[in-house]
N, C-alpha and C positions, 0 to 999 in steps of 0.2 A: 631582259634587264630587270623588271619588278621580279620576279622569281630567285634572283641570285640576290638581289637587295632583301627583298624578306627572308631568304634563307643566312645572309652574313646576321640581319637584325632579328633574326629569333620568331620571325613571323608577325612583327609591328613594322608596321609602315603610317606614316603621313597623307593628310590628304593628298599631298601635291603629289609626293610619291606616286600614291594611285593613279592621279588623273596621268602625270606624263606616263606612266607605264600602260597608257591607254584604258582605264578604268573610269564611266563617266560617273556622272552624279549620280545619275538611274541608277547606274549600277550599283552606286554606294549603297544606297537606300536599298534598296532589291536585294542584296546580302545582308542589310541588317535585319531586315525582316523573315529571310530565311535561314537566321541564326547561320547566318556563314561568314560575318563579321563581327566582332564586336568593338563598340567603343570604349576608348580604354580612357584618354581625355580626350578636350575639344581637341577637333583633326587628327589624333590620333587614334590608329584603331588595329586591333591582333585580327590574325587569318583563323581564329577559331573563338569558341564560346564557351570553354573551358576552364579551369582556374590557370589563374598565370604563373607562371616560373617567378623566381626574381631577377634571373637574367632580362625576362621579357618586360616587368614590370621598369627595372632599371633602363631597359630602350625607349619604353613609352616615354618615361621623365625627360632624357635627353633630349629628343623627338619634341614633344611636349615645348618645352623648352628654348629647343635651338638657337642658335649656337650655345648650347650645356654642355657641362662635365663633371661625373659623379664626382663627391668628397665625403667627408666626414667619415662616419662610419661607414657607406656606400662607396666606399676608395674600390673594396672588394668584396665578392658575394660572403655573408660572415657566417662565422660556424658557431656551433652552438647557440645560437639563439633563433630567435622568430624571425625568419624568412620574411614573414608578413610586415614588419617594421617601416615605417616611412622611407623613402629614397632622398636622399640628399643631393641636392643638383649646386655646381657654381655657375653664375653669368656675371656679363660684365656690369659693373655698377651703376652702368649709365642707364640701362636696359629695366624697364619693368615685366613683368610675370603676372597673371594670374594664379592667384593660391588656387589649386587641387587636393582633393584629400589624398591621403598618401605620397605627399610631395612634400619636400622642404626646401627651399628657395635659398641661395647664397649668394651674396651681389661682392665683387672684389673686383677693384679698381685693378687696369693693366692686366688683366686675365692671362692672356695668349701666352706670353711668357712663362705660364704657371702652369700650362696644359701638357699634357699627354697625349698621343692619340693614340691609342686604344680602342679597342669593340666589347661596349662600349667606350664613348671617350673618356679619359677623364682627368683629374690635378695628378701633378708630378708629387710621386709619395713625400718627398719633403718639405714642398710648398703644402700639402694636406693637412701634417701636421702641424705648420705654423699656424694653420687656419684652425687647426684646432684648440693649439695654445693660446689663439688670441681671442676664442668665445670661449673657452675655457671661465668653468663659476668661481675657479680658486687656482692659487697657486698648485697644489699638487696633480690635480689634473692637468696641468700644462708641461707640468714634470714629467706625469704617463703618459702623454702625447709625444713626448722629447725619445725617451724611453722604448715606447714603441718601436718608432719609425729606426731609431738605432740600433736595434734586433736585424735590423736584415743588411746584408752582408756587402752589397752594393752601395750603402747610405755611410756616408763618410763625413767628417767634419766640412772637410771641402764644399760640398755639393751643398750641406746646410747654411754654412757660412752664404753661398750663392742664392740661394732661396732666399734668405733673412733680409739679403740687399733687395731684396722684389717686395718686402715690405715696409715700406718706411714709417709705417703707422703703427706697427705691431703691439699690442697691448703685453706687458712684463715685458720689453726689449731686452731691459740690462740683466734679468732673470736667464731669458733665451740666450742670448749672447755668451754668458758667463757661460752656463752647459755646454755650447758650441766648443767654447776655449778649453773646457775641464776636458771634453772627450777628445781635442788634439792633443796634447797635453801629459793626460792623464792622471789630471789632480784634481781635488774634492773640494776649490777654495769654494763654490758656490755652496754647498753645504757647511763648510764649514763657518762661511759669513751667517748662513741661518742657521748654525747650534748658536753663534755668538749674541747673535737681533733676537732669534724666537725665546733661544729657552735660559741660556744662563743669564744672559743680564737683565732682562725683564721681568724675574722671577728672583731676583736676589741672591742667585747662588754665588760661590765665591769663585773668582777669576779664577781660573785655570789657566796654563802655561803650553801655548800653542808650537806646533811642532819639537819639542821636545827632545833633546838628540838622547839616544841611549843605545851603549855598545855591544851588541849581541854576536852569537857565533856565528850569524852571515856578514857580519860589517857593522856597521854606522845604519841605522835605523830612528825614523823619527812618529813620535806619537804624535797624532792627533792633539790630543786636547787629556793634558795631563795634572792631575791633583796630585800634587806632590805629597805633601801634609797630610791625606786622607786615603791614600794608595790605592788612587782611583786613576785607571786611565778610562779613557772614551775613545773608540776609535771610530773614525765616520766610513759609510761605506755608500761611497757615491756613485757605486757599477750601475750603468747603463747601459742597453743593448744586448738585455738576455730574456731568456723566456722566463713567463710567470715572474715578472718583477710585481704585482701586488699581492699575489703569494707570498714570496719572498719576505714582502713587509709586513704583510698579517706574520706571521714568523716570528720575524725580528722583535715585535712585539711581543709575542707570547714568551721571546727571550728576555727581556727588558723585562720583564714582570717578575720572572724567575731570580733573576739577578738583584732586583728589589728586596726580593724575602730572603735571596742565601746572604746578600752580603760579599757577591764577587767582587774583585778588583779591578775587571775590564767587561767594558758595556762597549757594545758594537751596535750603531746607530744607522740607518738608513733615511732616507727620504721622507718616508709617509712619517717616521718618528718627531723630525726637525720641522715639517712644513704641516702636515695633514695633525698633527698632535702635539704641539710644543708644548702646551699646560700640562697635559699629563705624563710628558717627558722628563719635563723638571720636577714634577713632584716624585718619577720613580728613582730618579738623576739624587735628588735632597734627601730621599732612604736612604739611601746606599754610602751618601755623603755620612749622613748622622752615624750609621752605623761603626763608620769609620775616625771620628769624634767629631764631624761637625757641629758647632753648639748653634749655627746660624737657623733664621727662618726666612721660608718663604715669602715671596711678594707676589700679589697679584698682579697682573700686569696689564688687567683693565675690567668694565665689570662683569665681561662675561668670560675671565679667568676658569680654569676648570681646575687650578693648579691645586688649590685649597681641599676638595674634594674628594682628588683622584687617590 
C-alpha cells in the first residue's frame, strides 16, 4: 500500500503515511542519514535526495498542509516560467498553518465546495479565479483572472455565476458580476461603464453618444461610444476568453498611439486601455478629439493624473 501511495504522490509521503505503511521512527531517521530520504517539510519527506520536480514539491505543500489544495498560480504545473516559484496551497479558514519557505498559505472560508480532487488536489478553476480576483492589487488583474479562466472551453458563465454564490465576500463583486453577465450576454456594458467613470468624464472630454444606431450594408449597427461633432467613433472591445489577452492589450495600445498621431476616426478600446491606463487613454482620446476641432481641455482627475503628461 505505501508503495502505490508514493508512486500516485510522486515519491512524497507523510509521516503518518510511513509509519502505517509499516515504516518506524528508526527507520525514518536511518534513511535520513543514509540519504534515502529527504525532508522536504515538518513530516513531510521524498523517497530520494535529489532535486524536486514541481509535481513533487506541489505534493509536499498539500501533504504539508492537509487537508490542501493547490490555487493561485499553482492551479497547474506553469510553463514558461520558474518551476522553482513558491506553491500556493488553500485551507480552510478556520485552520491555521505554519509558514514554510516555498509555500504560500490561503485560508477561504467553506472550502469543500470549492475543491477539486485531483492528484494533486486542488480549487475548481473558477472558484480559483475568483480567488484570485479577490487578492488581486487592481482592478485589471481581476479582469486577467476573469479572462483567463474564460479561455478554456468547459468554463461557462453558468458555472461562474455558481462559483461567485460560494463567495459572498468577494472583493469588486459588482466588477465580477458585471463580466459574468457581459460574457452570457455578450455585451461590453462593464467596459463601457469604465470608458464613462475612468476616462471621459474624469478627464473633461466632451459627452459622447452611447450606442449610437447607424445603418450599414449588414443592418442596423450600433457604435459604442460616438463623437458626432468630431467624427470620432470609439469602439470597446470587451472579448474575453482568448489566448494572449495581455498581448492583445499591449497591441491595442501601440494602436491608440498610432491613431493619436494620424488623426483616425475610429479608436478601438480594450480593457488594459479603460481600467490599467484611463489618464493616458484620455489624453490619446483628447488628440484625436482636437484634431478633429475640439477646442476643449483636459481635466485632471486627481493628483496623481497621468492625463496632463501623456
Amino acid at each position: 500500500m505505501l508503495a502505490s501511495q508514493l508512486r500516485m504522490q510522486d515519491g512524497i509521503a507523510t509521516y503518518a503515511q510511513l509509519v502505517a505503511g509499516g515504516v518506524t521512527r528508526t527507520d525514518i531517521e536511518r534513511r535520513l542519514r543514509r540519504n534515502e530520504l529527504r525532508r522536504v517539510h515538518p513530516r513531510v519527506y521524498a523517497d530520494h535526495t535529489g532535486p524536486l520536480t514541481w509535481t513533487q514539491r506541489a505534493w509536499a505543500a498539500v501533504l504539508y498542509a492537509e487537508p490542501a489544495f493547490l490555487c493561485w498560480t499553482s492551479l497547474e504545473q506553469p510553463r514558461g516560467r520558474d518551476l522553482n516559484d513558491p506553491i500556493h496551497v488553500a485551507i480552510d479558514k478556520s485552520r491555521r498553518v505554519r509558514p514554510q519557505e516555498g509555500l504560500v498559505i490561503h485560508r477561504l472560508a467553506a472550502l469543500a465546495p470549492r475543491t477539486y480532487g485531483g492528484t494533486p488536489p486542488r480549487l475548481n478553476v473558477e472558484d480559483n479565479a475568483l480567488l484570485i480576483a479577490h487578492e488581486a492589487r487592481n482592478e485589471i488583474d481581476a479582469i486577467a483572472a476573469m479572462a483567463q479562466v474564460a479561455s478554456r472551453t468547459y468554463v461557462t458563465a453558468h458555472s461562474l455565476r455558481a462559483a461567485l454564490g460560494r463567495y459572498p465576500s468577494l472583493r469588486r463583486r459588482r466588477l465580477v458580476a458585471g463580466i459574468i453577465d457581459d460574457l452570457e450576454a455578450g455585451t461590453h456594458s462593464v467596459l463601457e461603464h469604465g470608458y464613462l467613470t475612468k476616462v471621459e468624464r474624469p478627464h473633461g472630454l466632451p459627452a459622447g453618444k452611447r450606442q449610437a444606431p447607424r445603418t450599414g450594408p449588414g443592418g442596423n449597427q450600433f457604435r459604442d461610444v460616438e463623437y458626432l461633432e468630431y467624427a470620432l467613433v470609439v469602439e470597446l472591445d470587451g472579448a474575453l476568453g482568448h489566448e494572449g489577452w495581455r498581448d492583445q492589450a499591449r497591441d491595442a495600445d501601440r494602436d491608440l498611439d498610432d491613431l493619436a498621431s494620424a488623426g483616425s476616426v475610429t479608436a478601438r478600446l480594450r480593457w488594459h486601455q479603460v481600467f490599467d491606463t484611463p489618464c493616458r487613454t484620455a489624453a490619446r482620446v483628447g488628440r484625436i478629439l482636437a484634431r478633429h476641432g475640439w477646442t476643449g481641455s483636459l481635466s485632471t482627475c486627481g493628483d496623481r493624473c497621468t492625463a496632463m503628461s501623456s
